[in-house]
Structure formats: structure tokens, C-alpha cells
C-alpha positions as CSV (number, residue, x, y, z in Angstrom):
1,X,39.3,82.3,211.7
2,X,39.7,78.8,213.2
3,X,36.7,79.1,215.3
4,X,34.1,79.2,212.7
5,X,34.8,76.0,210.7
6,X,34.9,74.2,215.0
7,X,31.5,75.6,215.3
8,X,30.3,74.6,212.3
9,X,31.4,71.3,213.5
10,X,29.9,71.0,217.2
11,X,26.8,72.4,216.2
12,X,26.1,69.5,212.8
13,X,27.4,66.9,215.6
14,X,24.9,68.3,218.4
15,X,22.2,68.2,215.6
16,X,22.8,64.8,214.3
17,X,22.9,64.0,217.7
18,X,19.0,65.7,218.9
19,X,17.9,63.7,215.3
20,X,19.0,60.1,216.4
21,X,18.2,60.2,219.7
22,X,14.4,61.8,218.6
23,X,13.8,59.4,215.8
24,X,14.6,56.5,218.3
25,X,12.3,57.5,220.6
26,X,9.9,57.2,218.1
27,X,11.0,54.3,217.1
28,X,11.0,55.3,213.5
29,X,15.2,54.2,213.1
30,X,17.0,51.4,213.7
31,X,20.2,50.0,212.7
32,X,20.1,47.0,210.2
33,X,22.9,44.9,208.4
34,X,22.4,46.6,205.2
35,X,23.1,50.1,206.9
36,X,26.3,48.4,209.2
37,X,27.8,46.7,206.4
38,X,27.6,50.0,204.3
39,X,29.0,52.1,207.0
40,X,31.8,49.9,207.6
41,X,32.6,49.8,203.7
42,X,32.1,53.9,203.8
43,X,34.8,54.3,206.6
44,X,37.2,51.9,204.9
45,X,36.7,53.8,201.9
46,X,37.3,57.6,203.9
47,X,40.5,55.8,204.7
48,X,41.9,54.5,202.2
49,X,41.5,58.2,200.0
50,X,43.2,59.9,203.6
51,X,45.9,57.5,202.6
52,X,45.7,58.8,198.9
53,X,45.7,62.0,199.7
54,X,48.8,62.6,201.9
55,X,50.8,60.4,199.3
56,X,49.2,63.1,196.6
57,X,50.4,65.7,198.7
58,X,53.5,64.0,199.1
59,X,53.3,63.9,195.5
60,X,52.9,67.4,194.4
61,X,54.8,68.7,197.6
62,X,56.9,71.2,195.4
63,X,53.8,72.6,193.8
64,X,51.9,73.6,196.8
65,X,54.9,75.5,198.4
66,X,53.0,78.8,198.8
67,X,55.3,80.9,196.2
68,X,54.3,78.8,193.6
69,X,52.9,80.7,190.4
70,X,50.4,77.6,190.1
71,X,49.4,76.2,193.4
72,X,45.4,76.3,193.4
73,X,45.5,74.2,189.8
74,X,47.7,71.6,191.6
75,X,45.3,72.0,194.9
76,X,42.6,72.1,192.4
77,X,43.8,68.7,190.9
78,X,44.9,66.7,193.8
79,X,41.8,67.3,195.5
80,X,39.6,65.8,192.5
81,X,42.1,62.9,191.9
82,X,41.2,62.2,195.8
83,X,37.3,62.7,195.3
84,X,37.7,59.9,191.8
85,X,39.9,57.8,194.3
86,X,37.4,57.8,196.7
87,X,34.4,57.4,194.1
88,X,36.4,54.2,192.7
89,X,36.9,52.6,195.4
90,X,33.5,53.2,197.2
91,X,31.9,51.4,193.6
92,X,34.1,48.5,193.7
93,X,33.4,47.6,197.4
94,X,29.7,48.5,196.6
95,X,29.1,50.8,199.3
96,X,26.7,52.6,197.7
97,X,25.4,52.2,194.3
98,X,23.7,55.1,192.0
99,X,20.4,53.9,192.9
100,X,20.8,55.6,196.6
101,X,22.6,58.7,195.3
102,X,19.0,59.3,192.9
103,X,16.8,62.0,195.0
104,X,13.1,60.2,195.2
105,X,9.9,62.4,195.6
């Protein structure tokens, strides 16, 4: 069952891919400060909740053996501590503020 999470993977990758390189034809994208700067702060922030999350899995290591009665609440619970971790730390390097997570029609 490996293969359909890969090709789910290729085939976002080949799409983002055909977008960029069509929209700069066009000339209707271009890379700015604002957009590097935020990237850079988004990766630093992908990385630093990795970090978090194998020392939470370190963490809860005996919970998530797999004949524990009561693995999915720890999974359940490490994986929103990571999503809070990451959340926190995006908002205190500003990489995004709740202004660009609003939807505007």
C-alpha cells in the first residue's frame, strides 16, 4: 500500500511544478522578499516541530508499542501537541499571521 501515498506525492510535485513554470511564463509570479523571508521562517519552523516530534515519540515510546490498549489517544495527542508546537512557533517568528490564513472573495 506504499505506492499510493508516492504517487500522491510525484503527481502534487509534477503539478506544482506545470503551475510555476506556467505562471512564469506569464509573468503573473515572481519571488519577492516578503515571500523568501516567509519561506525561510516556514522551513525553520517544519524543523524545529520534526525535532519536537521525534523527542514526543521518544517521549511516549512505551505507549505507541502496538499492543498497547491505548495507542491511537497517545498518537492522537502527540500529533496535536506537534501541530500547537508548530502553530507557536510559526506566530512568534511571524511567518504568517491570521490575516493570510482568512479566505478573501
Amino acid at each position: 500500500f506504499i505506492i499510493i501515498p508516492i504517487a500522491t506525492s510525484i503527481s502534487s510535485w509534477f503539478n506544482s511544478l506545470v503551475l510555476f513554470i506556467l505562471l512564469k511564463n506569464k509573468n503573473l509570479f515572481q519571488f519577492n522578499k516578503i515571500f523568501l523571508n516567509r519561506f525561510i521562517k516556514i522551513v525553520f519552523a517544519s524543523i524545529m516541530m520534526g525535532i519536537f516530534f521525534k523527542y514526543l515519540t521518544l517521549y511516549f515510546e512505551k505507549e505507541l508499542v502496538y499492543d498497547y490498549d491505548f495507542k491511537s489517544f497517545y498518537l492522537i495527542i502527540t500529533v496535536l501537541l506537534g501541530l500547537g508546537f508548530y502553530l507557536l512557533t510559526s506566530f512568534f517568528m511571524k511567518a504568517f499571521n491570521y490575516k493570510d490564513l482568512q479566505l478573501r472573495y
